[in-house]
C-alpha positions in Angstrom: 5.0 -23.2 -2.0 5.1 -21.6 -5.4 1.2 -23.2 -6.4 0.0 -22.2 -3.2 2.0 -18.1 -3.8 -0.1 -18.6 -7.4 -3.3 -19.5 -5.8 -3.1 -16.6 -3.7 -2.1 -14.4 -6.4 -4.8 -15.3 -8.4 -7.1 -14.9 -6.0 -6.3 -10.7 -5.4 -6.6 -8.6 -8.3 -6.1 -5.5 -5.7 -2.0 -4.8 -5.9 -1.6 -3.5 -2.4 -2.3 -7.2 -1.7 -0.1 -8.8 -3.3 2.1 -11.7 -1.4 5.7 -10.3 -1.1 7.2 -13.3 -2.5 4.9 -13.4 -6.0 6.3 -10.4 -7.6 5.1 -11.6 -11.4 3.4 -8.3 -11.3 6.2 -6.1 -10.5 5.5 -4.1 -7.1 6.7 -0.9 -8.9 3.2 -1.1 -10.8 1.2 0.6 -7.4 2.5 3.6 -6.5 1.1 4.3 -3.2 -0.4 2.0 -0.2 -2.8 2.9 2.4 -2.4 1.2 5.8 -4.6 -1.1 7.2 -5.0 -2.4 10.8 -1.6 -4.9 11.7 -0.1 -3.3 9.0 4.1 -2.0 9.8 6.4 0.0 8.2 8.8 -3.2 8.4 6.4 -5.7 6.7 5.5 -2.7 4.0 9.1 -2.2 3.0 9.5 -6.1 2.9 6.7 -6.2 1.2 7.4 -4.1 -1.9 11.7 -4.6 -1.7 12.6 -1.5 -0.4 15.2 -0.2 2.5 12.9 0.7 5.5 15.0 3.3 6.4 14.8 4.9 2.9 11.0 3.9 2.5 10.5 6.1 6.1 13.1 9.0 4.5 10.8 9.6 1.5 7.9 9.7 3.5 9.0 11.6 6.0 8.1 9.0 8.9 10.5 9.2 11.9 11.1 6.2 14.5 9.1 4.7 15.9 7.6 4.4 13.1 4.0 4.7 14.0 1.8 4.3 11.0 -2.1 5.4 11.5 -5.1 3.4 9.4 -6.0 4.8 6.6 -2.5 6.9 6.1 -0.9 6.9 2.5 2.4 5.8 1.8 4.7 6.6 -0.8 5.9 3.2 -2.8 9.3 5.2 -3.4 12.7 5.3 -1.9 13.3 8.9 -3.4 11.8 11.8 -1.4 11.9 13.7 -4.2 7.6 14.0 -4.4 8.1 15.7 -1.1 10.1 19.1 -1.9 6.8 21.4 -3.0 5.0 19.5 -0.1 7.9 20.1 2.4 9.1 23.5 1.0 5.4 24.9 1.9 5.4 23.3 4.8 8.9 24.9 6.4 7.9 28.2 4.9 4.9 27.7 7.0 6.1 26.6 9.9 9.5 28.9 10.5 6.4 31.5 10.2 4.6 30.5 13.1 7.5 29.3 14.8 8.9 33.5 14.5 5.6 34.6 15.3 5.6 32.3 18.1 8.9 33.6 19.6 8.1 37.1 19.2 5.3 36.5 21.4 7.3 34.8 24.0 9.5 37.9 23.9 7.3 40.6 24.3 5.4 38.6 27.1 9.1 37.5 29.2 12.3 39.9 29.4 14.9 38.4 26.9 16.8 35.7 28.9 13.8 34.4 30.2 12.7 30.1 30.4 10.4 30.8 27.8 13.1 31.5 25.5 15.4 29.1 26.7 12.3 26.4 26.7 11.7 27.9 22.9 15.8 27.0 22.4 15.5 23.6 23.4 12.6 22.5 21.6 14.2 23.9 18.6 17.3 21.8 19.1 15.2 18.5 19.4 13.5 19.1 16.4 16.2 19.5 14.4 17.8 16.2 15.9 14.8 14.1 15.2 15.7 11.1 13.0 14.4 8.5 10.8 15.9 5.6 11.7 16.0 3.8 15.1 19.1 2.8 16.6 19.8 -0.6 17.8 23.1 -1.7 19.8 25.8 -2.7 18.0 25.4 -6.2 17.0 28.3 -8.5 18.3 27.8 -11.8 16.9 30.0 -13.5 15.0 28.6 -15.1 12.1 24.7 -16.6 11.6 23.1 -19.0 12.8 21.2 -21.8 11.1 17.6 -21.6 12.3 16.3 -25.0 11.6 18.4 -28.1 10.8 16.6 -30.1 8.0 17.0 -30.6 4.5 17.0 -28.1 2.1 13.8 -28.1 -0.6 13.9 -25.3 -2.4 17.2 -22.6 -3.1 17.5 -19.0 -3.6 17.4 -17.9 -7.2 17.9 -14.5 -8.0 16.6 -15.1 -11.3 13.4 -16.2 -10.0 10.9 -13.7 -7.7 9.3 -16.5 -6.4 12.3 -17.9 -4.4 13.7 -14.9 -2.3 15.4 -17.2 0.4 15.6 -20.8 1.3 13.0 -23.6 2.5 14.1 -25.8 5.3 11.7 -29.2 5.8 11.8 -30.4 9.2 8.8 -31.9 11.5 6.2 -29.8 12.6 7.0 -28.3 15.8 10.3 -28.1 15.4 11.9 -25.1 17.7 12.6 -21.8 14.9 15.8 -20.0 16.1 16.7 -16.3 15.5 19.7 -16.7 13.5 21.5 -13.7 14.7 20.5 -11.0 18.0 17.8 -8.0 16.9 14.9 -6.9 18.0 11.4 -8.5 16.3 10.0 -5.7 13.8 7.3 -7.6 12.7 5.1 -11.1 14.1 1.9 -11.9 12.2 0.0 -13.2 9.3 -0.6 -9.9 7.2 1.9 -10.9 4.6 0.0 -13.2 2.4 1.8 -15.7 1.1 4.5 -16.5 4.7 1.6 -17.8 7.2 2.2 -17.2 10.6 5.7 -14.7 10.1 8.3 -13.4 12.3 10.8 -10.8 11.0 13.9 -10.2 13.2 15.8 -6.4 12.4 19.4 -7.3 13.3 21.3 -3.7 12.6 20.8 -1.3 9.9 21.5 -3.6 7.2 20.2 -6.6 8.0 16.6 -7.9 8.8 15.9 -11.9 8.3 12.5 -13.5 7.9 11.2 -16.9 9.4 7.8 -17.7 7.6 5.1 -20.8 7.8 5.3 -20.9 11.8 2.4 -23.1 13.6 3.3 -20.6 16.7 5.2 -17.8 17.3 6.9 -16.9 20.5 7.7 -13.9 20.4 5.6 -10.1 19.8 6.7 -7.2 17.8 9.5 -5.0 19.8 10.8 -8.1 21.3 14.6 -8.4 21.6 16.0 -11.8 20.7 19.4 -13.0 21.1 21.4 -15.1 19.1 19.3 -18.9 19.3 16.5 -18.0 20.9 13.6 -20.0 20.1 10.9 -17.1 18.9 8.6 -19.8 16.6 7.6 -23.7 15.9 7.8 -24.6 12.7 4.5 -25.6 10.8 2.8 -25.4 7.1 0.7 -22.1 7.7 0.4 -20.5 4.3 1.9 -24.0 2.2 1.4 -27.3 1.9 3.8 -29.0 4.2 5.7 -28.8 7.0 8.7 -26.0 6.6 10.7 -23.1 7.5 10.6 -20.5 4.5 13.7 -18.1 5.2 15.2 -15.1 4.3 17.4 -12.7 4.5 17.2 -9.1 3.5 21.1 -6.9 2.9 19.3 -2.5 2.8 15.8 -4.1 1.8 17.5 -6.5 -1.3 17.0 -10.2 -0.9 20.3 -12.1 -0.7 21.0 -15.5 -0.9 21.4 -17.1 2.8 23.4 -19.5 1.9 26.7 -16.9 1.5 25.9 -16.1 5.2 24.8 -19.3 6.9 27.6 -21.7 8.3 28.9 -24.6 5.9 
């Protein structure tokens, strides 16, 4: 796995292409990313190690988290570069939002449904948030995904092991380890193949990389076990399940999490 992440780094000099799990260059070096067709907020934030919900705070993206081609995001968790920016921008808009309501008023009798319309709108606003709720998730424990034997270990001294690799025969049935809902299911990510990542709460997202096919799409909700990929060698050499686990954006070591 690690030749093949080398290959591919090698090959792309261009940083907002570089495979999420070959972080020799550190991802801190590009500053800004502009989305391209398939491209998440999920698989972005995975991407460069970040919190999602933080990455969407700073940018001032609210859930859905619907991301245009061609937009430029921030490569920060800090929403600090965003004060001038959004300081202008309130100015401007409780402006025309007065203006607005002053012309309601002298149009409809105080009282009225326009101002009570006004109200309400108002009150959503203000409510609108960045992170999207899931139910609480009620599972007790993990779940290991694939049985098979372990080839390669988490090291969080090394950038190119993030999680764990699991060889098992092609085709083998890939299990969500714990309930979510699928955030991301593609190839985009260079360096995982065919990828499904699985959001399981606001803490915890888990990863599932190499598939031959994956079963489920993005928004998908997936309970504990479900079959959502077959295991195969897209983007590596052989036959394996490449998986991770992610604690607010930080890799962690499955192992601590997965069953004895």
């Amino acid at each position: 796995m690690v030749l093949g992440l080398a290959v591919l780094f090698s090959a792309c000099g261009n940083s907002r292409h570089v495979p999420v799990s070959d972080l020799r260059q550190s991802p801190l070096t590009a500053t800004s990313y502009v989305i391209e067709k398939g491209d998440t907020l999920y698989a972005i934030a995975w991407r460069f190690n970040f919190d999602y919900k933080k990455l969407a705070a700073a940018n001032g993206i609210y859930a859905p988290y619907k991301l245009s081609i061609g937009q430029v995001i921030q490569l920060t968790d800090k929403p600090s570069f965003r004060r001038n920016e959004t300081k202008s921008h309130l100015h401007k808009t409780v402006v025309a939002a007065s203006s607005a309501k002053t012309v309601r008023r002298k149009n409809k009798p105080p009282g009225s449904n326009a101002d009570i319309s006004y109200s309400n709108q108002k009150q959503k606003s203000v409510k609108k948030k960045s992170v999207e709720s899931l139910p609480p998730n009620k599972d007790k424990g993990w779940l290991w995904p694939v049985t098979g034997k372990i080839v390669r270990t988490f090291s969080p001294r090394n950038e190119l092991s993030k999680g764990i690799d699991i060889a098992a025969s092609t085709g083998t049935a890939i299990k969500s380890s714990r309930s979510g809902k699928v955030v991301y299911a593609g190839s985009g990510l260079k360096g995982y193949g065919n990828l499904v990542i699985v959001r399981h709460d606001d803490i915890y997202l888990s990863a599932y990389a190499h598939n031959r096919v994956l079963l489920v799409k993005e928004g998908t909700r997936v309970s504990q076990g479900q079959k959502i990929a077959e295991l195969g060698s897209s983007g590596t050499h052989s036959p394996k399940l490449h998986f991770e686990i992610r604690k607010r954006g930080k890799p962690i070591n499955p192992l601590t999490l997965l069953p004895k």
